[in-house]
C-alpha positions as CSV (number, residue, x, y, z in Angstrom):
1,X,-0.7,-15.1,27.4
2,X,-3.2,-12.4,26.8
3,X,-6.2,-14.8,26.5
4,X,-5.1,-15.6,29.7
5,X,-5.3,-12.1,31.2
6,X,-8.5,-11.7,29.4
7,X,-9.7,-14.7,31.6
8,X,-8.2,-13.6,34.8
9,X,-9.8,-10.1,34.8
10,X,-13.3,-12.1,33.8
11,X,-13.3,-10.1,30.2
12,X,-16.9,-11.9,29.0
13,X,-16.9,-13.2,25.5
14,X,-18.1,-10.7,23.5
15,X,-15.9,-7.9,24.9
16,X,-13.0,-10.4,23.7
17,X,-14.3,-11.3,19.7
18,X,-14.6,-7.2,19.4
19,X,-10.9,-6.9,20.8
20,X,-10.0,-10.1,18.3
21,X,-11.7,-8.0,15.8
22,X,-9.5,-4.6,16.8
23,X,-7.1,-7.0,16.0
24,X,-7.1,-8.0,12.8
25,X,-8.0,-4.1,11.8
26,X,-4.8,-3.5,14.1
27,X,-2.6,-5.8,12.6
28,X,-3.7,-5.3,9.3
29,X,-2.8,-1.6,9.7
30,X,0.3,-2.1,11.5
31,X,2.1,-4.1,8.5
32,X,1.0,-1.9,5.8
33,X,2.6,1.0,7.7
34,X,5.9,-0.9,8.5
35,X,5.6,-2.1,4.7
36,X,6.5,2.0,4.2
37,X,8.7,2.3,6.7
38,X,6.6,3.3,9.5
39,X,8.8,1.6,12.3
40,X,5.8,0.1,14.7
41,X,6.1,-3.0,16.8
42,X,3.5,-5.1,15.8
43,X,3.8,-7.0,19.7
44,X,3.1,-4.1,20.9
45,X,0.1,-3.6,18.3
46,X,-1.5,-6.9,18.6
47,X,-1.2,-6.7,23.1
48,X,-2.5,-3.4,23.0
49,X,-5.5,-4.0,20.9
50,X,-5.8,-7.5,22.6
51,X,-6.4,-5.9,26.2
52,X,-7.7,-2.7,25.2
53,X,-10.9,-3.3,26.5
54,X,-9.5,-5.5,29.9
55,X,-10.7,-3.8,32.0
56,X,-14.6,-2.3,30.4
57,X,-17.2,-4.4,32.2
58,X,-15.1,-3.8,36.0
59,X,-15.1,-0.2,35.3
60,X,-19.1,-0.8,34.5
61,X,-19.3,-1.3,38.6
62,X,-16.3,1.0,39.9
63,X,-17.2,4.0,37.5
64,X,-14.0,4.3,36.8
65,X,-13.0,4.9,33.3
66,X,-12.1,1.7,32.0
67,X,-9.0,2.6,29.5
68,X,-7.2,4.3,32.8
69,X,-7.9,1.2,34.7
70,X,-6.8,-1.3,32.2
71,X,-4.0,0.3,32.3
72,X,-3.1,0.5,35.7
73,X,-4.3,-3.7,35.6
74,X,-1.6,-3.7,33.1
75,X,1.5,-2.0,35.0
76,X,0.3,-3.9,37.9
77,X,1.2,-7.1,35.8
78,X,4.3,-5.5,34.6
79,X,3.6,-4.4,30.9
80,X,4.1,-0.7,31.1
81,X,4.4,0.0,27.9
82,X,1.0,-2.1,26.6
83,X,-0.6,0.0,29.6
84,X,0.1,2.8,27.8
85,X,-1.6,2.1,24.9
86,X,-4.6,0.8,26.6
87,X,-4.8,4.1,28.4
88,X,-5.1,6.2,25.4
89,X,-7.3,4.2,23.8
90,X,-10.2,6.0,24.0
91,X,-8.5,9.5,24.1
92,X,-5.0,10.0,23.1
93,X,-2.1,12.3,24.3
94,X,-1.6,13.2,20.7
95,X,-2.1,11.1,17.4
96,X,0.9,11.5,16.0
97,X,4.8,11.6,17.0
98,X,6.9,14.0,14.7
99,X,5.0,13.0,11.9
100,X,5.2,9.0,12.9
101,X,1.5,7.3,13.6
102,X,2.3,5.9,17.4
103,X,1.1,2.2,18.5
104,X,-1.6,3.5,20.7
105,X,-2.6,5.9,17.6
106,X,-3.0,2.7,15.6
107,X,-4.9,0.5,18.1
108,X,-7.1,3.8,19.3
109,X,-8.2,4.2,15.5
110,X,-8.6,0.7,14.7
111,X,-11.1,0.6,17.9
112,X,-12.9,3.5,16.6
113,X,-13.3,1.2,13.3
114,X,-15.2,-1.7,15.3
115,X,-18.5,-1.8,16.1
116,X,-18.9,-4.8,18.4
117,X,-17.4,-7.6,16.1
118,X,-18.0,-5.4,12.5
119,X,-15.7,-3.1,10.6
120,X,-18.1,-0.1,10.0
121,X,-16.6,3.3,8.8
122,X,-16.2,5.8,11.4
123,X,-19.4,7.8,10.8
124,X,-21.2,4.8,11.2
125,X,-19.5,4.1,14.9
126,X,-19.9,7.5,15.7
127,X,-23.7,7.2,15.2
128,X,-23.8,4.7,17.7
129,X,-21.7,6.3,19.8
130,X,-24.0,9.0,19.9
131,X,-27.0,7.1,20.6
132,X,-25.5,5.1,23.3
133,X,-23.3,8.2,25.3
134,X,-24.1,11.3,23.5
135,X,-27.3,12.1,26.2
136,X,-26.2,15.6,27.2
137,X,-24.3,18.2,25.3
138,X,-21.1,18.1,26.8
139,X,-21.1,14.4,25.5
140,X,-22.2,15.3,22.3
141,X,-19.4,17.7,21.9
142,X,-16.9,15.6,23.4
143,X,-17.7,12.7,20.9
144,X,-17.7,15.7,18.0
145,X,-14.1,16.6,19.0
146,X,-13.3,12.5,19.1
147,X,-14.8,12.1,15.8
148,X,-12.8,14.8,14.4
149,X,-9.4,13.3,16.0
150,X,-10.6,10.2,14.3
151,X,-10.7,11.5,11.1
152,X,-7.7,13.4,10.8
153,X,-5.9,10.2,12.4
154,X,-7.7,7.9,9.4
155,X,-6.1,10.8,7.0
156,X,-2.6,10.4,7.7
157,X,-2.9,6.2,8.1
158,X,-4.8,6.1,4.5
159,X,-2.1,8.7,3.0
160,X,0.6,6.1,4.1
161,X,-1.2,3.0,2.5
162,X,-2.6,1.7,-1.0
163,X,-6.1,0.8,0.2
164,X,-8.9,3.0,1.1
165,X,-10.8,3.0,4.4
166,X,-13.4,1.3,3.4
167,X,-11.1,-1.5,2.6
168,X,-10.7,-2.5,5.9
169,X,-14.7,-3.9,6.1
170,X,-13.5,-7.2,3.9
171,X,-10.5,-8.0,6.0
172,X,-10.9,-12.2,6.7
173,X,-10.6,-12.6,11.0
């Protein structure tokens, strides 16, 4: 079913092997966490990080930013809560729930671990961040401030689980 949304919103093919490959980072996460108790729904996980990037070449022609309208794609389709996710994507409300590490926490940090179709660490995806948005200073901040949101987000996942960061570059698709 969410191939099939990918194909009806016209997501081109490489936009969809970088959201298989959020995926597996996704997924990946998501069961280690629930393997200590962590309570996330890993439907939730896998359609959020799916459709995360639904809507990114449309909003390339609206200006619109593309995580609030893949979200309101999504409730338009009737999966509010997935919508959610896709919305905070790129920033979040807040990384963490009393202490728990959210759904949209997981797939917005697992994004921020994919460079196209690689696992790269996140001061290598900042670095490209940078040299694709960071043209003016307000960017550059703003992508400081996401970097650091990042990193304390990577903190809490890797306190939770038995591999390191960097683990997550040999995970198979």
């Amino acid at each position: 079913m969410f191939f099939l949304l990918l194909r009806k919103y016209g997501v081109p093919a490489n936009v969809v092997e970088h959201s298989r490959k959020v995926r597996t980072v996704a997924m990946f996460l998501c069961r280690e966490l629930n393997r200590r108790g962590e309570g996330l729904d890993p439907d939730l996980v896998e359609a959020g990080s799916l459709l995360h990037d639904i809507a990114k070449v449309a909003s390339l022609e609206t200006e619109e930013s593309h995580s609030q309208a893949g979200a309101r794609l999504l409730r338009e389709e009737g999966f509010a809560e997935v919508a959610e996710i896709v919305r905070q994507h790129v920033v979040l409300d807040s990384g963490l729930d009393h202490g728990r590490i959210t759904e949209a926490a997981l797939v917005h940090y697992s994004d921020k671990r994919v460079q196209h179709t690689r696992v790269v660490s996140l001061e290598d995806r900042f670095r490209d961040l940078r040299e694709r948005y960071g043209k003016t200073p307000e960017a550059r901040r703003w992508l400081d401030s996401l970097e650091g949101q990042s990193r304390v987000l990577e903190s809490r996942i890797f306190q939770k689980i038995t591999i390191p960061p960097e683990g997550l570059a040999g995970l198979p698709d």
